[in-house]
C-alpha positions in Angstrom: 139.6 40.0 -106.8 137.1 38.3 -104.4 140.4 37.0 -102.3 142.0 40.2 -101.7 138.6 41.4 -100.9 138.1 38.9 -98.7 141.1 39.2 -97.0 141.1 42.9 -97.0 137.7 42.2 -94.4 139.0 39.2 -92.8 142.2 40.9 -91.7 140.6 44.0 -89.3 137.6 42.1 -88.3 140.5 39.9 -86.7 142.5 42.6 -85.3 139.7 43.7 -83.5 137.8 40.3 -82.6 141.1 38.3 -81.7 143.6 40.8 -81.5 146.4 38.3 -82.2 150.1 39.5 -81.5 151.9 39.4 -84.9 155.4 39.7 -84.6 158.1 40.1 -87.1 155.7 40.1 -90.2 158.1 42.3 -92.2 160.4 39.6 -92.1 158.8 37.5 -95.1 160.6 39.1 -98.4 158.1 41.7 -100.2 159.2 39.9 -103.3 160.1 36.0 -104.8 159.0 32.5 -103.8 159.1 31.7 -100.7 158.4 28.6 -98.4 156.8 29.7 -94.8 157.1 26.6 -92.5 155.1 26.4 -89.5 154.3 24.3 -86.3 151.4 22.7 -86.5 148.7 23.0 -83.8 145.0 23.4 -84.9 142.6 23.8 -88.4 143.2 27.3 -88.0 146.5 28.0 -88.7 146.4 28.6 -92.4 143.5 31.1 -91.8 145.9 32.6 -89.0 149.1 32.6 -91.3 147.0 33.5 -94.1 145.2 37.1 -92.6 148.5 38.1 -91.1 150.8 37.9 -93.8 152.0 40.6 -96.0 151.3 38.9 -99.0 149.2 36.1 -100.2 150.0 32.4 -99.6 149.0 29.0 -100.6 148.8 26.3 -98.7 147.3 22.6 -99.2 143.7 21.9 -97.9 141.7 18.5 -98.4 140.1 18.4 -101.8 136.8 17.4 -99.5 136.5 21.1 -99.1 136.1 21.9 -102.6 133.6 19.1 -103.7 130.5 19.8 -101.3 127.0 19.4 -102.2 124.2 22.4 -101.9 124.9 26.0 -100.8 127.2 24.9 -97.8 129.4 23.3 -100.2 129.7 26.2 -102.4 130.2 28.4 -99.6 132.9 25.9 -98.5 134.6 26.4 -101.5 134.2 29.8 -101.9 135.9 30.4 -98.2 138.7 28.1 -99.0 139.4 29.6 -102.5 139.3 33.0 -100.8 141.9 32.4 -98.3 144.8 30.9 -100.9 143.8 27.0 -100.4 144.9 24.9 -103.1 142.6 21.3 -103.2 144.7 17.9 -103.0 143.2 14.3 -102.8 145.1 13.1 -99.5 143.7 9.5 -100.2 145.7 9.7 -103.7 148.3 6.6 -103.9 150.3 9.8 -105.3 149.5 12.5 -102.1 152.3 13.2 -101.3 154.4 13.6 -104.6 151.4 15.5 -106.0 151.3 18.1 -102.8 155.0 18.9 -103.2 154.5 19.2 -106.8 151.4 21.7 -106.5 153.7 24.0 -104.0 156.4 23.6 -106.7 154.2 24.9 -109.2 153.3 28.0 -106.5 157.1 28.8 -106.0 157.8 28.5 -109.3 155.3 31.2 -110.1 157.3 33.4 -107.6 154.8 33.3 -104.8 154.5 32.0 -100.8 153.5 28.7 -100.6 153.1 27.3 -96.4 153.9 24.0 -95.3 154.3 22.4 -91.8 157.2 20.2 -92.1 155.4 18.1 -89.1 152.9 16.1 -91.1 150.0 16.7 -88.5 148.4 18.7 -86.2 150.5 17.7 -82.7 148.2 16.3 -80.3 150.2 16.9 -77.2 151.7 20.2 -77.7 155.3 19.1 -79.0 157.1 20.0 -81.7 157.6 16.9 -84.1 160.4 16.0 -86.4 160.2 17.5 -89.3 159.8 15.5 -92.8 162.2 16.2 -95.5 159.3 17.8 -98.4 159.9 21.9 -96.9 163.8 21.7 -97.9 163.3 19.7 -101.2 160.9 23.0 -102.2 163.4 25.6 -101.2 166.0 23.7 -102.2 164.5 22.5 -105.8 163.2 26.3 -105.8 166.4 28.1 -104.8 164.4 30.0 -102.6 164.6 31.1 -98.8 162.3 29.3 -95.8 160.5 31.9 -93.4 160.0 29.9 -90.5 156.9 30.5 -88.3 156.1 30.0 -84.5 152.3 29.6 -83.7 151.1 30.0 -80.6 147.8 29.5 -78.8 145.9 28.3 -81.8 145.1 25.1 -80.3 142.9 26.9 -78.1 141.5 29.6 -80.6 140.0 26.5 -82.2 140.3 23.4 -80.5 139.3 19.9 -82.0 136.0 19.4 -80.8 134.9 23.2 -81.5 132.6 24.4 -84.1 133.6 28.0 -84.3 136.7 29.6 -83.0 137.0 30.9 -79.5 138.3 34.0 -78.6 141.6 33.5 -77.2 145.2 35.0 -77.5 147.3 34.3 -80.5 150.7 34.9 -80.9 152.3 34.4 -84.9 155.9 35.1 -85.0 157.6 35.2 -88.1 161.6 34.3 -88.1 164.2 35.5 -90.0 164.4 34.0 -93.5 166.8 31.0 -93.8 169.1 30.7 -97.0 168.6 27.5 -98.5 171.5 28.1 -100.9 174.7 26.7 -99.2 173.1 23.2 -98.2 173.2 21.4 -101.2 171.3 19.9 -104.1 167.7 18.7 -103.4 168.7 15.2 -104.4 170.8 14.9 -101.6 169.0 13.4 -98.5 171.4 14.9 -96.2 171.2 17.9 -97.5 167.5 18.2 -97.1 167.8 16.4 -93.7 170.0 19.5 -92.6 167.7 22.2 -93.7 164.9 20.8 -92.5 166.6 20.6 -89.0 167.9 24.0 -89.1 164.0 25.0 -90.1 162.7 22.8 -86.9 165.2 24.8 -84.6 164.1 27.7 -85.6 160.0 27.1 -85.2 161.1 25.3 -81.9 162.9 28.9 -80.8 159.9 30.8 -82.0 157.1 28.9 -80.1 158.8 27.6 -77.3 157.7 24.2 -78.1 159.3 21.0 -76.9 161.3 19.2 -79.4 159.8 15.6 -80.1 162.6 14.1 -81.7 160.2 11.8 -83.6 158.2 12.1 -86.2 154.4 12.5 -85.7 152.1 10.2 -87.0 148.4 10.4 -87.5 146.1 7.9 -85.6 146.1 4.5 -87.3 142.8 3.7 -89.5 143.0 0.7 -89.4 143.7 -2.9 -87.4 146.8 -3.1 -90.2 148.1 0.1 -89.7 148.0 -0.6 -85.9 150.0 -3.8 -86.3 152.5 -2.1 -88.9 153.3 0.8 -86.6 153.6 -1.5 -83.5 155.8 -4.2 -85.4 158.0 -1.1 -86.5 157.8 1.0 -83.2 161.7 0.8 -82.5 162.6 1.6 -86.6 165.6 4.0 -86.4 164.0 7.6 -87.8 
């Protein structure tokens, strides 16, 4: 109750603050699970994806969001609850099986669960490569991808910002693409193909260059340095 209120406020109060183009909203099927995949560009882009949508969708958030301390972190908690976030521990030895198998669970359920097939936010505007996870959903799921072109939300809310900026935004939603036809999920070509065709089809939506490699978060550590550097020339 408290999220569609939520969102029922959030929604014209960012019509009329940010006035964001929206284009092609009535693309994403009234009805069924579905997997949105979207470029990747700032924090924002779950609460963009997330007020502009027809209906409600999930996405992953850190579970650090969840856990606060004191009325901020209860507040924290509260926003990210509100707006379809589902907590995951991203320093879990398990991350990244337990993320796809919490979207799973969302799909499963018949509802919209958003991913960005990139990893990362991209630090230089380019589109990375997308990883494999956003077709082994639709695919495992038997359900359609919506792919979604994001732009200007880099500048809405950049990194160093506290609170957003008011700036033009543009979310384009594509035509859905059928996942059935491209194989079984346990087939790595098959996922690599559908992932692809997804990565086109954000790359035609937000005009973004294509990277044609995939995009890695800054290294943590001296080891991860040396790993990455040792394996720079590693075919993809």
């Amino acid at each position: 109750m408290f999220k569609s209120a939520a969102k029922a406020i959030a929604r014209p109060v960012a019509s009329v603050v940010y006035r964001p183009t929206v284009i092609g909203a009535d693309r994403l099927p009234a009805d069924g699970p579905v997997v949105i995949a979207s470029n990747h560009l700032s924090f924002i882009d779950s609460v963009a994806i997330t007020i502009v949508a027809r209906r409600d969708v999930r996405f992953l958030a850190k579970s650090e969001y969840f856990t606060g301390a004191g009325f901020t972190g209860r507040m924290s908690k509260l926003f990210f609850e509100s707006i379809g976030a589902i907590p995951v521990d991203r320093e879990s030895a398990t991350a990244a099986q337990d993320s796809l198998q919490r979207g799973l669970e969302v799909l499963q359920e018949g509802g919209v669960f958003a991913i960005y097939p990139e990893g990362t936010r991209s630090r230089d505007g380019r589109l990375y490569k997308g990883r494999t996870g956003v077709a082994w959903l639709a695919l495992t799921a038997g359900c359609p991808v919506v792919p979604v072109g994001l732009i200007g939300t880099e500048e809405l809310l950049p990194v160093d910002a506290a609170l957003p900026r008011i700036r033009p935004v543009t979310i384009e939603f594509g035509e859905p693409i059928d996942s059935a036809g491209y194989g079984d999920a346990a087939s790595a070509r098959a996922r690599r193909r559908l992932t692809d065709d997804v990565m086109t089809a954000i790359a035609g939506l937000s005009g973004q260059e294509l990277a044609g490699v995939y995009n890695e978060p800054p290294p943590h550590s001296v080891a991860e340095r040396v790993r990455r550097a040792l394996h720079r020339n590693d075919p993809a």
